[in-house]
C-alpha positions as a printed Julia matrix, in Angstrom:
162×3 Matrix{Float64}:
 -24.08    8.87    6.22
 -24.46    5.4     7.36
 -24.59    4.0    11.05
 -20.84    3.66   12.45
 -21.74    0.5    13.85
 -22.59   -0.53   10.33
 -19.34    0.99    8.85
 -17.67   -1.18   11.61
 -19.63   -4.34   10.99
 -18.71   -4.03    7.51
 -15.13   -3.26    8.17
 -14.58   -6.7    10.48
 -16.68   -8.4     7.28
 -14.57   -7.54    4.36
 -11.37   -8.34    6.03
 -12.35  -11.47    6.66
 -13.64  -11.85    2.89
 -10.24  -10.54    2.05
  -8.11  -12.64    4.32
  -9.69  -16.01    3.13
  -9.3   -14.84   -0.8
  -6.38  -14.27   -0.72
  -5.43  -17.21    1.11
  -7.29  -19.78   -0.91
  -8.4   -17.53   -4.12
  -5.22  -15.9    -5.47
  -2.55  -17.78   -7.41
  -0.4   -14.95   -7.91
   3.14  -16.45   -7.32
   4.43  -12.99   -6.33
   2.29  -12.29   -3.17
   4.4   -13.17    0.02
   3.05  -14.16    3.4
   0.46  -11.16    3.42
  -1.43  -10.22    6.46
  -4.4    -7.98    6.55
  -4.33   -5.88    9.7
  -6.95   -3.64    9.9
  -9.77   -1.97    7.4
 -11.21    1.15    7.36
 -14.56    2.14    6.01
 -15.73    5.64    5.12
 -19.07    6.67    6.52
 -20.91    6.66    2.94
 -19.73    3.03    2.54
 -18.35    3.87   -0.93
 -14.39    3.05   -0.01
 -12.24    0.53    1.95
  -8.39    0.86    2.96
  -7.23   -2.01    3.72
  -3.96   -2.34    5.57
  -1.4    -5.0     4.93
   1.72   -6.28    6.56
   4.61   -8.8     4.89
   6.54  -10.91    6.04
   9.89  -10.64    4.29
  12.37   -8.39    2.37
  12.15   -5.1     0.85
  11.47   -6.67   -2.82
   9.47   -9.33   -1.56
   7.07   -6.93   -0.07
   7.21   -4.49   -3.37
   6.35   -7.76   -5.23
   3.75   -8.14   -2.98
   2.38   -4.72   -3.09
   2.17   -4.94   -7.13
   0.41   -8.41   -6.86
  -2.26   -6.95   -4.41
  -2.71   -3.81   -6.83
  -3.27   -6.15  -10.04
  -5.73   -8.21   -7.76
  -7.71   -5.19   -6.79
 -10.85   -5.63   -9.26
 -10.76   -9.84   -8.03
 -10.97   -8.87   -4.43
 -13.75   -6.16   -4.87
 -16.04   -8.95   -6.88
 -15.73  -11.14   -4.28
 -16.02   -8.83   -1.57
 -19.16   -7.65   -3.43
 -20.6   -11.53   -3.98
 -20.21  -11.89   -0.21
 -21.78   -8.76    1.51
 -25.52   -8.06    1.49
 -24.69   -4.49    0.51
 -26.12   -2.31   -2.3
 -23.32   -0.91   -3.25
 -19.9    -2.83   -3.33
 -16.96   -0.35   -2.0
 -13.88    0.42   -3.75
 -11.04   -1.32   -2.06
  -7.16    0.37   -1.76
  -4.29   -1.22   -0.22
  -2.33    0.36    2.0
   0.92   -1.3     3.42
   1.15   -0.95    6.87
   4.55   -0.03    8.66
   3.75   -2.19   11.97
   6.84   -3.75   11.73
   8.93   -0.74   11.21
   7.25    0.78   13.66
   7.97   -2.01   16.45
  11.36   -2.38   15.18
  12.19    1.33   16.22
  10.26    1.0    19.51
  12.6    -1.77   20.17
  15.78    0.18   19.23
  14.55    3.33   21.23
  14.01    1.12   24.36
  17.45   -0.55   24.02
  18.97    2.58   23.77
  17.13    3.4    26.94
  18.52    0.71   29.45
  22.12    1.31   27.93
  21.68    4.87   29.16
  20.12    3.88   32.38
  22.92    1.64   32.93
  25.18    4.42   32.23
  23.58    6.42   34.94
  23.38    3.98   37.35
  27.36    3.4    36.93
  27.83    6.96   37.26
  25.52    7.2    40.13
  27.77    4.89   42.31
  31.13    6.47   41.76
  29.04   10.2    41.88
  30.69   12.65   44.73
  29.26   16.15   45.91
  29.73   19.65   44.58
  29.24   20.8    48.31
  28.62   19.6    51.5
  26.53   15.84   51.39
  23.64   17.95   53.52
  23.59   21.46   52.31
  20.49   22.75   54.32
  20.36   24.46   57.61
  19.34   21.89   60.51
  17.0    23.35   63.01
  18.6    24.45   66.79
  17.52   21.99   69.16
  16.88   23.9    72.08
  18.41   21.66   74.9
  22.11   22.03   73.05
  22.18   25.91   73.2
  21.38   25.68   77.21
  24.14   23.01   77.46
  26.6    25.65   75.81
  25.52   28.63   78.08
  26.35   26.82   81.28
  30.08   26.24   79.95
  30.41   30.07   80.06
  32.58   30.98   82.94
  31.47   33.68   85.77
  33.67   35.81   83.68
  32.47   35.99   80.21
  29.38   36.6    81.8
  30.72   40.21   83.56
  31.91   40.91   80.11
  28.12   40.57   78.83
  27.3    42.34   81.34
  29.5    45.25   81.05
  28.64   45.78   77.7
């Protein structure tokens, strides 16, 4: 198990070997405007993923997909000429749905302001079930005295009598 520093180090290294090969080194007329995102090493240092975006329609990135897969034994050489490894590792490509991804993040957050919106309309022409302020208020003390001295002389012989 190697140090994941190393793995890492390695990682950053062979996209960069990747991204210039296939840049300057490939002639393949059916690879599109390819861009390596990320690379993954596995702790022995025996295989790379390497993740890959398009740019461009559906058959432009399955043309580009086949290209990279035909190129697969080109890029390992020259990632193995270029790091001061033992042991060259084996390299898959793996497309990477970032723009897919975004694409529905986008939708899901327009869909969330037209429902906001929605709300918010509804919120201004909104009535209530019941009364606007359904809880009990407190007695403030200096009302009830105010109501006892409106009591005449008589309702108070009728508390009394009873």
């Amino acid at each position: 198990m190697a140090d994941p520093a190393r793995a890492a180090k390695m990682a950053d290294r062979i996209k960069v070997i990747v991204a210039k090969t296939l840049e300057r080194g490939i002639k393949d007329p059916r690879i599109g405007f390819v861009t390596i995102t990320d690379v993954k090493v596995t702790g022995d240092l025996q295989h790379a993923s390497v993740f890959y975006t398009v740019y461009g329609s559906e058959e432009e990135r399955a043309d580009s997909a086949a290209a990279l897969k035909s190129a697969t034994g080109m890029l390992r050489s020259e990632v193995g000429k270029n790091l001061t490894s033992r042991l060259t590792p084996s390299l898959q490509f793996i497309a990477d749905a970032i723009p897919e991804n975004a694409k529905h993040i986008e939708e899901l957050l327009a869909e969330a302001t037209k429902r906001d919106l929605e709300v918010e309309t509804l919120k201004k022409t909104a009535k209530y079930a019941g009364d606007e302020d359904p809880y009990v208020k407190p007695r403030v003390i200096g009302e009830e005295l105010d109501a006892e001295d409106d009591l005449d002389d008589n309702d108070l012989d009728d508390t009394a009598k009873a």
